[in-house]
C-alpha distance (Angstrom), angle and dihedral (degrees) to the residues before:
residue distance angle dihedral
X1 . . .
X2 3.59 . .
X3 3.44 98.6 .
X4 3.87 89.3 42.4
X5 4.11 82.5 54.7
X6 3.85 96.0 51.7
X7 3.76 86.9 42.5
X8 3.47 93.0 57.7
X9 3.96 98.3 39.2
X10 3.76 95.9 48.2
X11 3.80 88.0 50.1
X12 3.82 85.8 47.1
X13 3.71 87.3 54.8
X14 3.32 100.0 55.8
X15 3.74 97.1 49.6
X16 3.86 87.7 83.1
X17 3.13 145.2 140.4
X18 3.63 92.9 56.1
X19 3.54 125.0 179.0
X20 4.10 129.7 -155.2
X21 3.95 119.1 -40.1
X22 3.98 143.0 174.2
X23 3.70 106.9 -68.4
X24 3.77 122.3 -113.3
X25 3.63 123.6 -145.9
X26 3.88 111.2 -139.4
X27 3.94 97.8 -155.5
X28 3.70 96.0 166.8
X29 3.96 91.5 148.8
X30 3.75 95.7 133.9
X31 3.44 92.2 38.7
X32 3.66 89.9 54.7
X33 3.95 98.7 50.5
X34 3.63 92.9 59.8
X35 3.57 88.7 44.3
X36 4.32 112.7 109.0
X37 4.42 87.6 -156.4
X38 3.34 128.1 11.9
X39 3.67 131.3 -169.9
X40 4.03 115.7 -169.7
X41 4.00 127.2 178.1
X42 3.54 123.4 -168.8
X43 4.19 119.1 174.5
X44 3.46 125.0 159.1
X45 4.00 129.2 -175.2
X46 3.84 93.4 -76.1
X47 3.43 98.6 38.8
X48 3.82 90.0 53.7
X49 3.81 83.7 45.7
X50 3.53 92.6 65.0
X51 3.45 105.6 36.2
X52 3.48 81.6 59.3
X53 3.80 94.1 50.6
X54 3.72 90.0 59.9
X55 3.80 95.3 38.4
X56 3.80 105.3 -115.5
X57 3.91 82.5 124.6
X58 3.67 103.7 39.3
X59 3.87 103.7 163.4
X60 3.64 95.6 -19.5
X61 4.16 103.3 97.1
X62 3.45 125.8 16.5
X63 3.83 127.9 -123.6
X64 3.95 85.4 -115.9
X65 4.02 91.1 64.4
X66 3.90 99.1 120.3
X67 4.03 91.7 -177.4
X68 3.71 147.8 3.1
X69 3.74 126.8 179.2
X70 3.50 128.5 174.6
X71 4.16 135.8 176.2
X72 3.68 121.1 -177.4
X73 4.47 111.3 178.3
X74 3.52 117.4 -176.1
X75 3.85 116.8 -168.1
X76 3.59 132.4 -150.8
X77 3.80 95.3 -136.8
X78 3.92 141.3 7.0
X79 4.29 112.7 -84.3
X80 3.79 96.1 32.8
X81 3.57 86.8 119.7
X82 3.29 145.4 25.5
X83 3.57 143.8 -140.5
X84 4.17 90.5 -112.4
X85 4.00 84.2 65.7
X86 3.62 82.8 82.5
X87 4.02 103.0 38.5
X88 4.09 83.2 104.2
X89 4.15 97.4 61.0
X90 4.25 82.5 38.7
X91 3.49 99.9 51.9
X92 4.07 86.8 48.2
X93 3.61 87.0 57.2
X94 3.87 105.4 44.1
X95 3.58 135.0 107.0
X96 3.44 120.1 -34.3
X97 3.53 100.4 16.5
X98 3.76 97.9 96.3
X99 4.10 93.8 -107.2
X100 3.62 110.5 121.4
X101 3.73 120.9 -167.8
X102 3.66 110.7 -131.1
X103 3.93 108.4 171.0
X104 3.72 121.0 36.7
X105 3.52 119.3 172.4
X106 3.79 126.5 173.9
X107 3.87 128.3 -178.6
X108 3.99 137.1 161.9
X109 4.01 95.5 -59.0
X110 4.03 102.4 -12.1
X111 4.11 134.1 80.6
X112 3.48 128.3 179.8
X113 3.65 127.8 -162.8
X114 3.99 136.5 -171.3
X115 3.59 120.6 -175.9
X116 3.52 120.9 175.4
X117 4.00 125.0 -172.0
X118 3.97 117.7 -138.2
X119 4.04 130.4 -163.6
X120 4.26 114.1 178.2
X121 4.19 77.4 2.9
X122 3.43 88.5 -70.2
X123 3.38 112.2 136.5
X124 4.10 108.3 -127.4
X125 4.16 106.4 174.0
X126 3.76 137.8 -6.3
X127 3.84 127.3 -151.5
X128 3.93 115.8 -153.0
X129 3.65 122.2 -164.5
X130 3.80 115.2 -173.7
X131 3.83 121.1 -176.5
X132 3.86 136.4 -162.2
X133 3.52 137.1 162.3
X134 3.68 91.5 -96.9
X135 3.63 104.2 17.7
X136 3.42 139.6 59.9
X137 3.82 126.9 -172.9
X138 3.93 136.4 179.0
X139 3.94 130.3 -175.9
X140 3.82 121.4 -170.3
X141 3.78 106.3 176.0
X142 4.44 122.6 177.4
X143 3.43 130.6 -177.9
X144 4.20 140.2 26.8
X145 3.71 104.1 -30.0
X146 3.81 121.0 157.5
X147 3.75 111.2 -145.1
X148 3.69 94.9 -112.9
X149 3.83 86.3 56.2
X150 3.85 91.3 50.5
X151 3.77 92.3 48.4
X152 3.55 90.8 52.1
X153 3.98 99.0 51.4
X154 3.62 93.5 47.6
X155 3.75 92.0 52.1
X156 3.88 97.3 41.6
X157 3.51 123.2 96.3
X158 3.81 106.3 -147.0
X159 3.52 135.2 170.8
X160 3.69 132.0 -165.7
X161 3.70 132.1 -170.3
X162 4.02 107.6 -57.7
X163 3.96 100.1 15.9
X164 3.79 126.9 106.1
């Protein structure tokens, strides 16, 4: 799977810049609750904005940046959750709704998925859903990002004013 993983994120990386796309509503309550950790980032234009203002995102997302959502759910043991936890992101990005899946990798106990959304074939967000027995992770990403910039957000660790 780690191959599969670096696949997937390298391809992700090179999907950028992006510009605007249909929004995607990551209601992964019930995945959540069973969830033992959870990590969940949420930054919009202004909240980038400011961040940037006070320099917790020197060089690392642009101004431009119109959304960025990640989920990360750990589990305490295998079978906590299931693969309908995640039938309400799916359904957002079936048929007809201008997602196309692009990657779709499968092994024993892990799946990978990269959608990407595309107006005038340009290519304006991607949604990756990555799944492991005890980990679950989803990245919805809009707007003009270069891939170094994307790289760097998902491996920072920033906080802001009321987060852990």
């Amino acid at each position: 799977m780690k191959i599969a993983s670096c696949l997937v994120l390298t391809l992700a990386l090179l999907l950028a810049p992006m510009g605007y796309a249909q929004k995607i509503e990551l209601k992964l309550d019930g995945l959540a609750s069973k969830a033992s950790e959870k990590a969940e980032l949420d930054l919009d234009p202004s909240l980038i904005s400011k961040l940037m203002e006070g320099g917790k995102l020197a060089n690392v997302a642009p101004s431009s940046a119109k959304d960025v959502r990640i989920r990360n759910y750990k589990f305490a043991k295998e079978g906590e959750y299931s693969d309908k936890d995640l039938d309400s992101v799916r359904k957002q990005l079936a048929e007809g709704s201008g997602w196309s899946r692009i990657v779709n990798v499968k092994e024993k106990k892990e799946t990978v998925e990269l959608y990407v959304y595309k107006e005038a074939d340009q290519i304006r967000a991607f949604v990756l859903i990555a799944c492991q027995p005890l980990e679950v992770s989803v990245v919805y990403v809009a707007g003009e990002m270069t891939p170094e910039q994307l790289k760097a957000l998902v491996s920072s660790r920033i906080q802001y004013e009321g987060t852990p």
